[in-house]
N, C-alpha and C positions, 0 to 999 in steps of 0.2 A: 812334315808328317811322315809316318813310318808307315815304309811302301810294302805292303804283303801281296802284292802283286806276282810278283814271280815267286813266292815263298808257296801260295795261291796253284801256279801252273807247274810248280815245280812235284805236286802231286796230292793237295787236299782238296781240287776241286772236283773235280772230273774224273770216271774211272779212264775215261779214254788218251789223258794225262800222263796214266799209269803210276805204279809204283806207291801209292796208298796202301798202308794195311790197316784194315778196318778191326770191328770187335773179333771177329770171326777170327783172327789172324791170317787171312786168307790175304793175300795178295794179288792183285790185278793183273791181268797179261798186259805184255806191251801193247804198244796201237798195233789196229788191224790197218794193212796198207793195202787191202785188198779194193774191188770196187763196192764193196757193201762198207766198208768199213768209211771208204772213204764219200759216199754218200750219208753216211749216220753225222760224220765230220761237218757235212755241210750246213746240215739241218741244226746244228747246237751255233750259241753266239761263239764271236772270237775271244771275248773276254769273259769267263766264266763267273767272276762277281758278278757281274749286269743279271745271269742266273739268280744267284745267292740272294741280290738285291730286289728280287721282286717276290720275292716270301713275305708274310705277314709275320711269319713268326721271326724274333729274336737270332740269327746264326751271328755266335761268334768264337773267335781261334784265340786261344791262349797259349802262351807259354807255359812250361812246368810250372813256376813259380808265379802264374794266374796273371802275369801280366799280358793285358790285353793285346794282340796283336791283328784284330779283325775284326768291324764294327757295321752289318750290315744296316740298308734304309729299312727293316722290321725294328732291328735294334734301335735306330735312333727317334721312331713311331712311338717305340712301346715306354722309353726310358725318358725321351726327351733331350738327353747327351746327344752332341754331335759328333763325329767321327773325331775331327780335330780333339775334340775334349774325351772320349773315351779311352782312344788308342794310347796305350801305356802307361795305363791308370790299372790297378790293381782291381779286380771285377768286382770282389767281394768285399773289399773296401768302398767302392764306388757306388754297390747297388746294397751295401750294408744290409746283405743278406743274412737272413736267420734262418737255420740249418731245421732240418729234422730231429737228426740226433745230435753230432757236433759238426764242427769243420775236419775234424782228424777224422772222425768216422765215413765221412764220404771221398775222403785223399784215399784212407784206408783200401776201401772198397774198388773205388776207380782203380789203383794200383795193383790191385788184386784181380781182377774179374775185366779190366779194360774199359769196362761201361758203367754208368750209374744212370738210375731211371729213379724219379721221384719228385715231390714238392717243394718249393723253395718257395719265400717272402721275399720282394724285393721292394726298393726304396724310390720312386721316380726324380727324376731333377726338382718334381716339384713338393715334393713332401711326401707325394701319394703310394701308400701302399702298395704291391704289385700280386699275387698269389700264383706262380706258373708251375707249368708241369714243366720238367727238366729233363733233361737227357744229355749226359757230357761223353765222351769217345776218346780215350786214349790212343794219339798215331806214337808208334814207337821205332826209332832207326831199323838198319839192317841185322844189327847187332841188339837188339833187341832193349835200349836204352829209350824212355819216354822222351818226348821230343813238344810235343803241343798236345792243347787238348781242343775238341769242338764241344761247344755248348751248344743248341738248341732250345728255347723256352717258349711258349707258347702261356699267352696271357686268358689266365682261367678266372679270373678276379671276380667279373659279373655273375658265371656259375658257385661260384661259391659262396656270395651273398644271396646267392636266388635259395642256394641249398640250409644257407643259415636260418631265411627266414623262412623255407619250412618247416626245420626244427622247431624254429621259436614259436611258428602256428601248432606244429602237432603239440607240443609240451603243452601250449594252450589249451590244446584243444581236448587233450589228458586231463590237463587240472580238471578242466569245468567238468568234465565227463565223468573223473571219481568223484567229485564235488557232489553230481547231481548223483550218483551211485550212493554216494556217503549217506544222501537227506531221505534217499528211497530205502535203502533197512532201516534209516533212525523210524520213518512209516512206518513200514512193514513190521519194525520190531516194537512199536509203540500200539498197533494196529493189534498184534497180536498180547500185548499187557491187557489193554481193554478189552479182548475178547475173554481171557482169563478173568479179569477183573467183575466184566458182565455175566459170566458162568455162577463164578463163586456169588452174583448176588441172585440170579433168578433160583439156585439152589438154594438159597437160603429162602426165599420166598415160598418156594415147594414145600422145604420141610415146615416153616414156620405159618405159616399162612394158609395153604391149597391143604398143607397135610394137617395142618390145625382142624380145619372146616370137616373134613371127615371122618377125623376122631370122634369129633362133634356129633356128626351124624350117626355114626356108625354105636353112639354111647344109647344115642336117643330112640334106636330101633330095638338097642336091646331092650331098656325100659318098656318100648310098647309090646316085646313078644309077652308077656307075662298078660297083656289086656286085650289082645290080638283073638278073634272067635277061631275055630277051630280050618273053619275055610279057607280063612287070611293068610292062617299062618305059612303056609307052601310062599306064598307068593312076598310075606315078610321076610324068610328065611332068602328067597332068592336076591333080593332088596339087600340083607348082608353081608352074603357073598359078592355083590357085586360091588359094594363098600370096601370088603375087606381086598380085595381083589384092585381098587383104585389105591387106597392107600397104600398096597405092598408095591405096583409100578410111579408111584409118585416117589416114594421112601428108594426106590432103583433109579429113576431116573436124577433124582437130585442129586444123588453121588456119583451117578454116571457122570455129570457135570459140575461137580467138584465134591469130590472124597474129602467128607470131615473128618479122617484118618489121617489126612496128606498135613493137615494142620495138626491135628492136636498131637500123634504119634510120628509122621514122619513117613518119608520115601518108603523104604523095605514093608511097611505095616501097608498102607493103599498099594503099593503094587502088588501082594500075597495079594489079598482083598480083590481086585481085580483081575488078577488070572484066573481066580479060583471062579468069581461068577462067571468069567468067562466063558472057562471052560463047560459051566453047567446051561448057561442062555445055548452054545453056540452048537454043545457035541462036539467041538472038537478036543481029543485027549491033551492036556499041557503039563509041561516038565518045568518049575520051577526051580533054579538056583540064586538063594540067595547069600551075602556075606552076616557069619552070625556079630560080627560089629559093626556094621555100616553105620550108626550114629546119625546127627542129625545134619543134615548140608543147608547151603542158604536157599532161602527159597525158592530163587529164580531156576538155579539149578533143580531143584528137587520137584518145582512144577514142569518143567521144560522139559524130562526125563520121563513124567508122567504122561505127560499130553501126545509125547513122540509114541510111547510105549502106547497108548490107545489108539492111534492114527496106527499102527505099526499091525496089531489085532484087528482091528477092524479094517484092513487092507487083507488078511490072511481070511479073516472069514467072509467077506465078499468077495474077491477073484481070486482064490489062488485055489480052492477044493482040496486043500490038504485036510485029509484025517487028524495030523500032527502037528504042535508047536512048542519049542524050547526056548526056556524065556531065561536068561542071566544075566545077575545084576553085579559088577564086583567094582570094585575099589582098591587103587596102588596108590602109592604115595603120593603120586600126581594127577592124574587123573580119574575121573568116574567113569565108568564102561557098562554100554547096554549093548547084549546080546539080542537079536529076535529071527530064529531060523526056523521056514517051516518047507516042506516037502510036497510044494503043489505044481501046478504050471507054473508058476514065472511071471516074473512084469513084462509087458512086450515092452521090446527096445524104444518107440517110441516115446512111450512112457514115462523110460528112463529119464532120455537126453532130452525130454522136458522138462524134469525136473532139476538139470541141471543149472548151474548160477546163469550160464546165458541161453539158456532155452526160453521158452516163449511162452510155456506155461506160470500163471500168476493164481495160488488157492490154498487150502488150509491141505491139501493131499500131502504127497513126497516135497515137494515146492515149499509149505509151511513150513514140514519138518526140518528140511533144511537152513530154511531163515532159523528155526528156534536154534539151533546150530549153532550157526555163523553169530547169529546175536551175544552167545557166550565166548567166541573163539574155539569152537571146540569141533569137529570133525564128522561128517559122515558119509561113511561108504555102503554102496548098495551093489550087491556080487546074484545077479537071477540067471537062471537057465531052465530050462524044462525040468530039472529035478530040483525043482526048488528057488528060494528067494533066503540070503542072509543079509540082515539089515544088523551094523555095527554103528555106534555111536558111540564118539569120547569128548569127555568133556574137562578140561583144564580145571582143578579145585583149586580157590584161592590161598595163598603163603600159610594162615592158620588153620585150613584142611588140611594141608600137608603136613605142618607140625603132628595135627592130631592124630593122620595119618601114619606117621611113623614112630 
């Protein structure tokens, strides 16, 4: 067997040995022969493997050319080789190691820098995988020619399985979590189809029905003012203004909740139409810009555009006390763009970061408008301060918008 025993005391074990240069290229002083010195002497074994040997980690001394020359009892724990069978066996042959980057790239390195720190694969005697943390040290002569190298490894194996499989649980635990995100907007985006879908039908019911019946009425009071005695007639009269006065908030509210403009004319014709009452229900002054081609878009889009724009109005004349509102509607080759800036207090922050995708607010307010959003792929941002609130929305037009678009 090849005895590194004196190769050992001749100066890689022990600083008090002397004559080791480490990474540092610092060299050791000789021994102290003093009485401290030679009290520290006493306290260390005589033979400094028996040190080496009671590591759990892996120490072992190569030659340049990686032939093993130093095979501690960590080493033959971790590998399974016994000394007889390691010693002057090529390491990386034997532990049919798989590098980081290459085998040159860490010769490289070593050579350069005198230390290498990092991950290595090893092979055990029995088949089994090994995953260690590494660390090798080049000792180099007087003359500053490399001479041996120290290995150090330390078996990380179990931490690395522990770490894989909580990748494997987070990536799990991701899926299922967009998964359950996924099937909460297809709700929420289905949640708000049937909210639309329920709008456009109780407004149909308003004009066709509720507003049927007081036409009705309102035909049958005229007929009787002509038979009505002179007394009656004050109190007939009030009877048709209160007729006519139900019919003109029925005929408002039915288009409040879905504009038969939006269908038969299109986006630009219901959104004029609605800033315009707006502006006269609310007092407050509004600046319209629209594009003189905007043309027709598909529905979804041209409802979703609508319903943000009335959520967006009716956020301005409930909290925000602006005098003022400017409303712009425009169209680029790719996407659709709603403007809605007005000059009042401001959303409190709260409010805000409620609205946001993981805020904790869930309703048809800023939270809705967002879903209507996210439901098209399309974008919104919300910029408030004490001088005001600008609410931007864009929305991605499909391949033959664009075409028509440009």
């Amino acid at each position: 067997m090849y005895n590194e025993s004196a190769t050992i005391s001749r100066g890689f074990s022990l600083h008090y040995l002397g004559g080791f240069t480490a990474v540092t290229g610092r060299t050791f002083p000789s021994p102290d022969h003093s009485d401290q010195g030679r009290t520290v002497r006493e306290q260390l074994p005589s033979n400094p493997i028996e040190l080496l040997n009671l590591a759990n980690d892996a120490i072992i001394i190569c030659a340049v050319d990686r032939r093993i020359t130093f095979w501690n009892s960590g080493a033959v724990a971790m590998y399974g080789w016994t000394v007889e069978e390691a010693v002057g066996q090529n390491i990386h042959e034997l532990l049919k190691t798989t590098f980081p980057e290459s085998r040159e790239a860490l010769r490289a390195a070593l050579m350069k820098n005198g230390i290498w720190e990092g991950e290595l694969i090893h092979v055990s005697k029995t088949g089994k995988p090994i995953v260690v943390t590494s660390k090798h040290v080049l000792q180099r002569d007087e003359v500053g020619e490399p001479i041996r190298i120290l290995e150090i490894n330390r078996d990380i194996t179990s931490r690395k399985l522990m770490e894989q499989e909580l990748k494997l649980s987070q990536a799990e635990l991701e899926k299922i979590v967009g998964q359950r995100t996924a099937a909460l907007r297809a709700l929420s985006s289905r949640l708000l189809r049937v909210q639309d879908e329920e709008r456009r039908r109780i407004a149909r019911e308003l004009h066709d029905s509720l507003g049927q019946y007081l036409t009705d009425a309102q035909i049958r009071l005229d007929m009787l003012s002509a038979h009505v005695p002179v007394a009656q007639a004050e109190t007939l009269a009030l009877a048709r203004r209160s007729v006519e006065q139900s019919i003109v908030e029925t005929r408002t509210l039915s288009y409040l909740l879905h504009p038969p403009l939006l269908d038969e004319a299109g986006l630009a014709s219901a959104v004029r139409w609605y800033v315009e009452g707006f502006g006269q229900r609310s007092g407050i002054e509004t600046e319209l810009e629209l594009p003189s081609d905007l043309g027709r878009l598909p529905e979804t889009v041209e409802t979703a555009v609508f319903r943000i724009l009335q959520e967006s109005l009716t956020n301005v004349h409930r909290h925000s006390g602006s005098k003022r509102v400017q409303v712009e509607l425009a169209k680029n080759k790719h996407q659709m763009i709603l403007t809605v800036r007005d000059f009042g207090r401001g959303i409190p922050a709260e409010s805000l970061d409620a609205s946001q995708p993981n805020g904790r607010s869930i309703g048809v307010g800023l939270a809705g408008m967002r879903e209507r959003v996210n439901d098209l792929g399309g974008r919104l941002d919300i910029q408030s301060s004490g001088k005001g609130t600008l609410v931007l929305v864009s929305i991605p037009l499909p391949a033959e918008q664009e075409g028509a678009a440009a």
